[in-house]
N, C-alpha and C positions, 0 to 999 in steps of 0.2 A: 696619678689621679687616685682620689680613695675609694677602698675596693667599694662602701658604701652608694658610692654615686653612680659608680658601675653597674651593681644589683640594679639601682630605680631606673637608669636610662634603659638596661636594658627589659626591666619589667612594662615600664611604659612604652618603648617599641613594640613587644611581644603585644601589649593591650590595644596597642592602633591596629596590628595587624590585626587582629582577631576580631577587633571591631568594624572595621572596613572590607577585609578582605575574609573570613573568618567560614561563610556560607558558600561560598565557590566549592563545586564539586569537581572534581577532575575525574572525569571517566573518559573510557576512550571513546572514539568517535563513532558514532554509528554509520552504520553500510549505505549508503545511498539507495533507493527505492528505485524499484524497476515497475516500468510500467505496462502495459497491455490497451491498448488503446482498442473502443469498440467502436463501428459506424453501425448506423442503421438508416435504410432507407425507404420508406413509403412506397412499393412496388403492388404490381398486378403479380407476381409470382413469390414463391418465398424459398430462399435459400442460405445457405452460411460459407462463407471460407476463411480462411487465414492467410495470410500473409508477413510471414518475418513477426514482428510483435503486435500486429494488425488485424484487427474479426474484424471482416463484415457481415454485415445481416442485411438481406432482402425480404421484407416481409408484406404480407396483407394485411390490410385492416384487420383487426378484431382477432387477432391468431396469436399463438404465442410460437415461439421459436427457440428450435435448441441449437446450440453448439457446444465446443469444449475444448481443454489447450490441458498440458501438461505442466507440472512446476516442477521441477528434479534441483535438489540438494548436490551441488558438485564441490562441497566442501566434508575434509577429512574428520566432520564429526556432526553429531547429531543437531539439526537445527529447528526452529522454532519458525514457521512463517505466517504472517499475517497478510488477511486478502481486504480492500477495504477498494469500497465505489464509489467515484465521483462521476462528478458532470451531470450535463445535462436529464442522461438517463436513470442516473442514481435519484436527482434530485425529483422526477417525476415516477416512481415507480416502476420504473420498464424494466429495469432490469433487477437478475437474483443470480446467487452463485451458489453450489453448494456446499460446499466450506468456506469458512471466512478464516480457521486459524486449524494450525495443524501442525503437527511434530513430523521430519522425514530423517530418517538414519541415512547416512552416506550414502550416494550413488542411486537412492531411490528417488522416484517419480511419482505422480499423485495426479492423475486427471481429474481436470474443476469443471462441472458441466456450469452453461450460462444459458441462462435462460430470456428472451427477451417477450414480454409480453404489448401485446399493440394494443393501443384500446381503438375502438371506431373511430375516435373525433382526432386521432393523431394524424398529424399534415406535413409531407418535407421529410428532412432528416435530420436526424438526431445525433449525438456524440455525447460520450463517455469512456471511463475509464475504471481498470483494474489496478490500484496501487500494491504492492508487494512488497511488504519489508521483511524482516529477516530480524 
C-alpha cells in the first residue's frame, strides 16, 4: 500500500475520533454518597435520638430543635466533604446544618449540629435528608 494513503487513512481515523469521541473525560469514578436520613414528628414533647444513620426529632409546634452526628475521615489522607439537604425538610425550610463543607486530616472527626425549626402551622411528619460526598 502507499505510504501516502497510509498517512490520510490514518489522519482521517484520528479526525472521526476526535470528532465523535474527542470530549469524553475519563476521570475516575466518584465515591458514592452516604446519607443521614432525618424524621421529624409533630409531638406534645421535644426530643432527638440517633439511631445507626437515622435522627429523629420529636418536636412542638413553634420550637426549634437541636441535635448532632459526627463525620470522621477513615481514609489515609486529607479529604474534602460536602454536606447538602434534601427532602422534604430542606425543601420547606426546617431544617440547617452547621457546616455544609469542610476539610478533615486523617482519623479526624468533626461534629455537625442540625438544627430543626417548626413553625406553628406544621402538621404530621416530615422526612429528609443529609447527603455526604467526599
Amino acid at each position: 500500500m502507499d505510504k501516502n494513503k497510509i498517512y490520510w487513512i490514518f489522519f482521517a481515523a484520528a479526525f472521526i475520533f476526535l470528532l465523535f469521541w474527542g470530549n469524553i473525560s475519563f476521570q475516575p469514578a466518584e465515591k458514592p454518597a452516604r446519607y443521614i436520613n432525618v424524621y421529624l414528628n409533630i409531638s406534645n414533647y421535644s426530643n432527638a435520638w440517633m439511631e445507626g444513620d437515622n435522627i429523629y426529632f420529636a418536636s412542638i409546634l413553634g420550637k426549634a430543635i437541636k441535635g448532632s452526628t459526627y463525620i470522621k475521615n477513615n481514609e489515609n489522607k486529607k479529604m474534602k466533604f460536602k454536606l447538602e439537604l434534601e427532602g422534604e425538610l430542606a425543601d420547606k425550610k426546617m431544617i440547617s446544618i452547621s457546616n455544609s463543607s469542610f476539610e478533615l486530616n486523617s482519623g479526624v472527626e468533626k461534629e455537625i449540629q442540625i438544627v430543626l425549626s417548626v413553625p406553628i402551622s406544621a402538621k404530621g411528619n416530615y422526612f429528609g435528608r443529609i447527603r455526604i460526598t467526599r
